[in-house]
N, C-alpha and C positions, 0 to 999 in steps of 0.2 A: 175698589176693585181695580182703579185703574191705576195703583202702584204696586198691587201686586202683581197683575201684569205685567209690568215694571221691572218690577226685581226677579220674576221670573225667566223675563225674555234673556237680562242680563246675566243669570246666572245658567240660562242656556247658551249663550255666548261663551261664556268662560269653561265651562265646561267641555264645550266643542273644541275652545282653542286648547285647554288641558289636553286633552285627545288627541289633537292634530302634533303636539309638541312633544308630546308621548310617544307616538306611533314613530315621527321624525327621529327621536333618541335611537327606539328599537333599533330603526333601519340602518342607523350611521355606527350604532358597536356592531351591526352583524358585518357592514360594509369594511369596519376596523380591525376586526378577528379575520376579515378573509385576506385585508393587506399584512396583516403580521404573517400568517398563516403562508403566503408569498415568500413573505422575506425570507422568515424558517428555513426555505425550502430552499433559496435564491444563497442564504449563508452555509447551508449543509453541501449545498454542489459546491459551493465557491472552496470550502475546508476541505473536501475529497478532493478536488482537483488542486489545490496546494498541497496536499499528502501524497499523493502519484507523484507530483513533481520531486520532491522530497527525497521517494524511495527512488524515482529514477537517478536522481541525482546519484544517490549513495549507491545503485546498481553500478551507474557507470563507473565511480570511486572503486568499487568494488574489482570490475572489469577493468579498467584503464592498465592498470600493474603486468593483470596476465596477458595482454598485450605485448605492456613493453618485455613481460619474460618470452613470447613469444617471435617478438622482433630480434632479441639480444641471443636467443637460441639458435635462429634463422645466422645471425650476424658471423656468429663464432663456427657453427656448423658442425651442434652439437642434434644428436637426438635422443638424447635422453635427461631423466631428471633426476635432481639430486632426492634424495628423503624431504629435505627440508620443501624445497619447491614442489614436490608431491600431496605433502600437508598442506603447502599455503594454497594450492589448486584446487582440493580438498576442502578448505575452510573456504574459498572464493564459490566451490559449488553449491554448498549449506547454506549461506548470504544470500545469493539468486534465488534459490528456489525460494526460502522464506520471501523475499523480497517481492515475487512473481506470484507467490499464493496470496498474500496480503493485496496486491492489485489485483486479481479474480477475484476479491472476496467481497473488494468494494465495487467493484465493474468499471473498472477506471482501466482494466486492460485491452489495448488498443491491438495488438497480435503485429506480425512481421510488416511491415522493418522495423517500427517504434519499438514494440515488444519483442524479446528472442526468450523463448526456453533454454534453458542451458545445453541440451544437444544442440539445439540450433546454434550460440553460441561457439560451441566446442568443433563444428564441421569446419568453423572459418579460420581456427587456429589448427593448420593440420599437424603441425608437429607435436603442442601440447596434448591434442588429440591422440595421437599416434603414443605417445609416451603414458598419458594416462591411463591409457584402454589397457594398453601390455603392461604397467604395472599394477593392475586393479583385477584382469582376468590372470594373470601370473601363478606358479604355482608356489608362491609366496608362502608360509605357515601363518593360519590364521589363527587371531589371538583371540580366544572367547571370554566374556566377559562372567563371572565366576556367578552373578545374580542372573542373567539368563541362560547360565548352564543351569542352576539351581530351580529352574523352573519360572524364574518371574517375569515379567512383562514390564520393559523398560518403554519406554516413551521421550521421546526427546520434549523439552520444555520449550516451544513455539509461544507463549505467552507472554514473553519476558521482552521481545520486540519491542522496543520505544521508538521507532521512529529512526533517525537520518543517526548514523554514529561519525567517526573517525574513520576517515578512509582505509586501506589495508596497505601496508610497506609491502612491498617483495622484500622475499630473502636473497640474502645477497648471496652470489655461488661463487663455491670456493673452486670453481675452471678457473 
């Protein structure tokens, strides 16, 4: 009797340490899933906050041009725009706003001074401003496009967005 006692008390030993080294595993994968589970989180802000950086960048690529056409307009002491620098104004405004929706969408927009909307943008260039507005409310002939005269529903394709491109040339004016 008194070796099965023996191998009882031992095989309650071992089984309690089973237990103890079991329960210890549990604890250290739940303690391992909450640090990955960190990091996830710790690499998903770090990837948004280099994507903001990114579109800021190309915002300002973007903006820099209409500047300098707005400094070289100021220079010459012109207030108006060519066709071509209407379209590149035009194509500069379509850039931002994508640019500015894609930061609100990730919540990476930080608003004035960091962030401008393109109005806000457009009040600090007042001659582009001046020139855009009288060419855009002008009583210009509008060209309608023959599928939503036809009734259909055009959409511009916003998807196509990859991220940071080639900055924008100005056109060069033939003043």
């Amino acid at each position: 009797m008194d070796s099965f006692f023996s191998i009882g008390s031992i095989f309650l030993v071992v089984t309690i340490l089973i237990v103890i080294v079991a329960v210890q595993q549990f604890q250290q994968n739940a303690q391992y899933r909450e640090i990955q589970d960190r990091l996830r989180e710790i690499r998903h802000a770090e990837m948004l906050e280099q994507q903001s950086l990114a579109l800021r960048s190309e915002r300002s690529a973007v903006l820099d041009p209409i500047n300098v056409l707005e400094a070289s307009l100021q220079s010459k002491g012109l207030n108006s725009l060519t066709a071509d620098e209407l379209a590149f104004v035009d194509n500069a405004k379509r850039r931002v706003k994508v640019i500015n929706d894609t930061l609100i969408g990730n919540r990476q927009w930080m608003g004035a001074p960091f962030d401008l909307e393109w109005h806000e943008f457009l009040d600090r260039i007042p001659i582009i401003r001046k020139a855009y507005l009288a060419a855009n409310f002008s009583d210009a002939p509008v060209l309608v496009d023959p599928s939503v005269a036809a009734g259909g529903i055009t959409t511009p394709n916003l998807t196509s967005f990859s991220g940071p491109s080639a900055p924008m040339a100005p056109p060069t004016s033939g003043s």
